[in-house]
C-alpha positions in Angstrom: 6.6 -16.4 -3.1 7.5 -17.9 -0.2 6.6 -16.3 3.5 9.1 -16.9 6.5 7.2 -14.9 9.3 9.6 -16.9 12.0 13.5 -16.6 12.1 12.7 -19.9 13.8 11.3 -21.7 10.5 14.6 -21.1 9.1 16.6 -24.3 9.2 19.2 -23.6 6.5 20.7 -20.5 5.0 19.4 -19.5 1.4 21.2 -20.2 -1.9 23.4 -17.2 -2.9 20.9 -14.7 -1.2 20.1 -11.7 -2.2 18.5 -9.1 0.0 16.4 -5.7 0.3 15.5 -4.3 3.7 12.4 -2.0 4.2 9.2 -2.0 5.3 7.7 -1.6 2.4 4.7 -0.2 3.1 3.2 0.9 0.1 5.2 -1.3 -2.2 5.5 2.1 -4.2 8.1 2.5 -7.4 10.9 3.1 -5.4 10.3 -0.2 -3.6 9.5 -1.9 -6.9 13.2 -0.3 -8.3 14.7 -2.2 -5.4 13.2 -5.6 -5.7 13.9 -5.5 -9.5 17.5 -4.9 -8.9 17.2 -7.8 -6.1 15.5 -10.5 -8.7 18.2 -9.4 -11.6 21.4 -9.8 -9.7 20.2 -12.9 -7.9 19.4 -14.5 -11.5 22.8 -13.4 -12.4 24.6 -15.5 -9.3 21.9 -18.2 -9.7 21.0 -17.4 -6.1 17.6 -16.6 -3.9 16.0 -12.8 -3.8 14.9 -12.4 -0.4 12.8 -9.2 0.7 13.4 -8.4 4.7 10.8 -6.7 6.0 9.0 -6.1 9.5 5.8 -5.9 11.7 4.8 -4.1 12.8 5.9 -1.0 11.4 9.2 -0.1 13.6 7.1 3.3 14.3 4.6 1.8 15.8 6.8 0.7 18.2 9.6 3.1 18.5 7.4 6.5 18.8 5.7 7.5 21.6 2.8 10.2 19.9 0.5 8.7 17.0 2.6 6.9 14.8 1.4 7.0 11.0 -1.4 4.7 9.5 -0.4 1.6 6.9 -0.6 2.7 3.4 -0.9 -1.5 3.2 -1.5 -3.3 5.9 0.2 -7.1 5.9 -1.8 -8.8 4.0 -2.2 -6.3 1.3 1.6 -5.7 1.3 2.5 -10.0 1.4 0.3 -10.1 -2.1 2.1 -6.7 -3.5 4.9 -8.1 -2.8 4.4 -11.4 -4.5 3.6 -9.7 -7.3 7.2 -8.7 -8.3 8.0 -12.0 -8.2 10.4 -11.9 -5.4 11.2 -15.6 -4.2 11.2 -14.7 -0.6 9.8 -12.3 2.2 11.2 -12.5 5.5 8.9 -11.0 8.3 10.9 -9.9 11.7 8.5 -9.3 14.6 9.8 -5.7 15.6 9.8 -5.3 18.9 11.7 -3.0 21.2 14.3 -5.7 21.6 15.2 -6.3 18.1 15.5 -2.8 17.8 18.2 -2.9 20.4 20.5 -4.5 18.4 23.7 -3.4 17.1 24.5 -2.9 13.1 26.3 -5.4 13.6 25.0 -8.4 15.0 22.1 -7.7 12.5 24.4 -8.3 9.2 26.7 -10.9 10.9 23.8 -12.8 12.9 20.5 -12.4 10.6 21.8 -11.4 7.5 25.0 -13.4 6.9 24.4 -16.6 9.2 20.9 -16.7 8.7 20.0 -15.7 5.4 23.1 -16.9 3.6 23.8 -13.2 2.4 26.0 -12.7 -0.7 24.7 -8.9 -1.4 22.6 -6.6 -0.4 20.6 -4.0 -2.0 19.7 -0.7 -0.6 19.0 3.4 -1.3 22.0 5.7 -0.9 20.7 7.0 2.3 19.7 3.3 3.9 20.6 3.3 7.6 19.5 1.0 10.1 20.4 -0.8 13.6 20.7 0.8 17.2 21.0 4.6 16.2 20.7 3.5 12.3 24.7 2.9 13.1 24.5 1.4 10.0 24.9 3.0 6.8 26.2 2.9 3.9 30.0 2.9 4.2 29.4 0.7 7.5 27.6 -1.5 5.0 30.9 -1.7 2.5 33.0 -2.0 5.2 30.9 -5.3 6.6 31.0 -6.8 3.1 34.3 -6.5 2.6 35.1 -8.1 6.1 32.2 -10.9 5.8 32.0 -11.6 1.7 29.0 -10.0 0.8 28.4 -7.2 -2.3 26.7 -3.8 -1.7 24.9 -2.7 -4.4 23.4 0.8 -4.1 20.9 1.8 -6.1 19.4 6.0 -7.0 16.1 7.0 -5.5 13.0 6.6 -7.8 11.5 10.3 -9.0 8.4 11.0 -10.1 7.7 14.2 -12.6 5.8 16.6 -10.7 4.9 20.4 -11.8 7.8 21.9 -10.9 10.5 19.7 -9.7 11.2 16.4 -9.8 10.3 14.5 -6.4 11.5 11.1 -4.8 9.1 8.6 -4.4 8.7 7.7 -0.7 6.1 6.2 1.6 5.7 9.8 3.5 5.3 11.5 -0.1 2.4 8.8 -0.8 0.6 9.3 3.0 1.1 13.3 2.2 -0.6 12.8 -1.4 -3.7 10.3 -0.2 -4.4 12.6 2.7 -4.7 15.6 0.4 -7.2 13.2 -1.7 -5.1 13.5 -5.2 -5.7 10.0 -6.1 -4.0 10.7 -9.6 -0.7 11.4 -8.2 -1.3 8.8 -5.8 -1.4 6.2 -8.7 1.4 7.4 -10.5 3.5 6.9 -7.5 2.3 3.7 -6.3 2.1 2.5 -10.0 -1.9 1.2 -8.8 -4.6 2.9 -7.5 -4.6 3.6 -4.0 -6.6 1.0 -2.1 -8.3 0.7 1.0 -9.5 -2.7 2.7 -12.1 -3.3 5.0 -15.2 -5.4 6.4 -19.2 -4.4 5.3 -20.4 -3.4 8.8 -23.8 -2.8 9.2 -24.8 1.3 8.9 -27.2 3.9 10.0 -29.8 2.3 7.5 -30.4 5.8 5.8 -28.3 5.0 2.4 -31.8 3.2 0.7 -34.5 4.1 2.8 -33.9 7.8 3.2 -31.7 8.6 0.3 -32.8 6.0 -2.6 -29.0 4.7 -2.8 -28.0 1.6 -0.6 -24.4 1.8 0.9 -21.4 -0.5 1.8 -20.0 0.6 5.3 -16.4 0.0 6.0 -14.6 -0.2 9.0 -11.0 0.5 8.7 -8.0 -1.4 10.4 -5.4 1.0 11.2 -5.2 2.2 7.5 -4.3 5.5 5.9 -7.4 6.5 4.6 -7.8 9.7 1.7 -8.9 13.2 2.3 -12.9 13.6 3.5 -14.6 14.1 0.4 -16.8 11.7 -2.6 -14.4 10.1 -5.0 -15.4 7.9 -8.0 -14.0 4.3 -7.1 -13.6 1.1 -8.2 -15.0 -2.5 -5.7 -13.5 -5.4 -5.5 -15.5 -8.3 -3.8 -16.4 -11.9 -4.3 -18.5 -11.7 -7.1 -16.1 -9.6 -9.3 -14.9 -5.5 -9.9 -17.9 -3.0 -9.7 -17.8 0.9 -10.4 -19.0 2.7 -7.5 -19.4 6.3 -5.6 -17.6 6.5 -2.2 -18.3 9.2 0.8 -15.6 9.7 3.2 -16.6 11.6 5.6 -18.9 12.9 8.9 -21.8 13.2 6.8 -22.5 17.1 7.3 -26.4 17.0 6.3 -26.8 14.5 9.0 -25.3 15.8 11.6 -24.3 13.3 14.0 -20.1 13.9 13.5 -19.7 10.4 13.0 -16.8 9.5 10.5 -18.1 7.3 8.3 -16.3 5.4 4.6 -19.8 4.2 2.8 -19.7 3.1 -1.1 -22.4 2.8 -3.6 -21.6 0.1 -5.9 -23.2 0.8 -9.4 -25.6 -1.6 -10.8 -25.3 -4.0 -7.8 -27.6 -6.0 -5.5 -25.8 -8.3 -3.6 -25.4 -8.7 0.1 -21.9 -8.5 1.0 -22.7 -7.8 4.6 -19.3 -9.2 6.9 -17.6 -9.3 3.2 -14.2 -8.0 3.0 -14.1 -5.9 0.5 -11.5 -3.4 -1.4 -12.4 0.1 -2.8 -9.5 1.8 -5.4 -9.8 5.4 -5.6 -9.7 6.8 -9.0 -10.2 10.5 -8.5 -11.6 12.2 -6.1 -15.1 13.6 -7.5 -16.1 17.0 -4.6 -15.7 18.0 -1.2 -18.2 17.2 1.5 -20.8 19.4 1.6 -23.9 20.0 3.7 -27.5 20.0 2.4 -30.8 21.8 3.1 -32.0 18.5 3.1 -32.7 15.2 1.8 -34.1 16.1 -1.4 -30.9 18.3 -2.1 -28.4 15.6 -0.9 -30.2 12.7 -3.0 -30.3 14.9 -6.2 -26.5 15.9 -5.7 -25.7 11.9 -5.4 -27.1 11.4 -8.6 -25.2 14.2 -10.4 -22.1 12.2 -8.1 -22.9 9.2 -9.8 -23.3 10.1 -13.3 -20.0 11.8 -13.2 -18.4 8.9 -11.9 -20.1 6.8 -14.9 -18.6 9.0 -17.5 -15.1 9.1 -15.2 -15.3 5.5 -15.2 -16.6 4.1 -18.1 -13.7 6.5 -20.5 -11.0 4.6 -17.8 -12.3 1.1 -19.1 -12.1 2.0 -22.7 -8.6 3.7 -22.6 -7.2 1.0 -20.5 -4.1 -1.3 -21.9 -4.3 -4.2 -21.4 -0.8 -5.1 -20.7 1.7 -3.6 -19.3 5.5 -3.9 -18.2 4.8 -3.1 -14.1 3.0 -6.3 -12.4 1.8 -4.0 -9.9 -0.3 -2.6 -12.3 -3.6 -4.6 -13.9 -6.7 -3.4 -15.9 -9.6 -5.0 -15.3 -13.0 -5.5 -17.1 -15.7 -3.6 -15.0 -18.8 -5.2 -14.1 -22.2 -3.5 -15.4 
């Protein structure tokens, strides 16, 4: 996939392109439906399928309170999107300026003259420019003045207990923050993922407790419910099971939020290591202790239940599968 993060870098229009608008953030099913449709109809026309996306995320600019956390932060959502096998991602800086302009000098100048539009993909209820302006019979009426196609395509739906839902990026922040990792995954079509450097701790995790922890610090990221989940660790040396606490640490006392993993089986130092931790389901709620003893003796009951949670995940996994997004992997011991 190629990455245009500078209108500036673009010297010539694309062939026959193809286009999707969003943020993106999650690359959930409902983006995935879109970018499918994008690839398929560009094949059809021989042309380019181009993904238009932004940072930051317009909220982060345009509201004034605390604007939501990334479910994927850029780089996270550049290799999701490469994944589907789009052929190119436009990145527009968003600032309040671009989001001054008018629905229509954004088809006519970035979509038609720049990008080399010949149609455009989008959900029934896609709106965008100054006062989203633009929707979707302002869409149809632009193509048919400017030569492009509009092709709308039905929200994505996901099964739940009693209705069915749409899939959307809010649905997913609403699920993660409630700590249901399992719905999470089905939505997403991956297990939800956090990123984030090993920063040195409060050096309690061996010395006090017997079980040496991975400290996180968190960019700006949506992170799950407080609780202790059974998880999965990516990092250089390959994919380890592991235990994570999210949390203030309510034996301890000291009220400092705190993401800390054990990785199974593992003695490595990954200290300044970025690493990536993929919920699989969340295990308890945080709980305080009468003390040490209690807290190291409920870790290990944590961690065995975890192995058994893990370890039957392995063995049922398929190996292949029809959504890029999703991959199994062999688990380190």
């Amino acid at each position: 996939m190629k990455i245009v993060a500078n209108m500036d870098e673009l010297t010539e229009t694309f062939r026959n392109a193809v286009v999707t608008i969003g943020n993106f953030d999650g690359v959930h099913k409902g983006h995935q439906a879109l970018l499918a449709t994008v690839i398929k109809k560009a094949q059809a026309i021989s042309g380019t399928s181009v993904a238009l996306t932004f940072e930051p995320h317009p909220m982060k600019v345009l509201q004034n309170n605390t604007p939501p956390a990334n479910i994927t932060p850029y780089e996270l959502k550049m290799e999701l999107l490469a994944q589907t096998k789009i052929d190119v991602t436009v990145c527009i800086p968003f600032t309040k300026e671009f989001a001054n302009l008018t629905a229509e000098e954004f088809v006519q100048d970035i979509l038609v003259q720049r990008l080399g539009m010949k149609a455009v993909v989008v959900g029934r209820d896609y709106a965008f420019g100054r006062n989203r302006a633009g929707d979707i019979d302002f869409l149809k009426a632009a193509g048919a003045r400017l030569g492009f196609e509009v092709i709308i395509i039905d929200w994505e739906l996901w099964s739940g207990a009693t209705a069915l839902e749409r899939i959307s990026s809010t649905q997913i922040r609403e699920t993660v923050m409630a700590g249901d990792m399992e719905k999470a995954r089905d939505l997403l079509g991956r297990d939800y993922q956090i990123c984030g450097d090993v920063v040195t701790g409060r050096n309690r995790g061996a010395k006090l407790l017997g079980f040496p922890t991975a400290n996180l610090h968190l960019n700006d990221e949506l992170c799950p419910k407080s609780g202790v989940y059974a998880v999965t660790v990516q990092c250089s040396t390959g994919l380890y099971q592991g235990v994570a606490n999210i949390g203030y640490s309510p034996t301890f006392e000291d009220h400092v939020f705190t993401v800390e993993v054990h990785i199974l089986d593992f003695n490595q130092n990954i200290y300044n290591e970025k690493i990536r931790v993929n919920f699989i389901s969340r295990l308890r709620d945080e709980k305080k202790f009468e003390g040490i003893a209690q807290l190291s003796e409920q870790i290990k009951r944590d961690i065995a239940k975890a192995r058994i949670l893990l370890d039957s995940r392995c063995k049922n996994a398929v190996s292949t599968t029809k959504n890029p997004l999703q991959q199994s992997h062999l688990i380190n011991r």
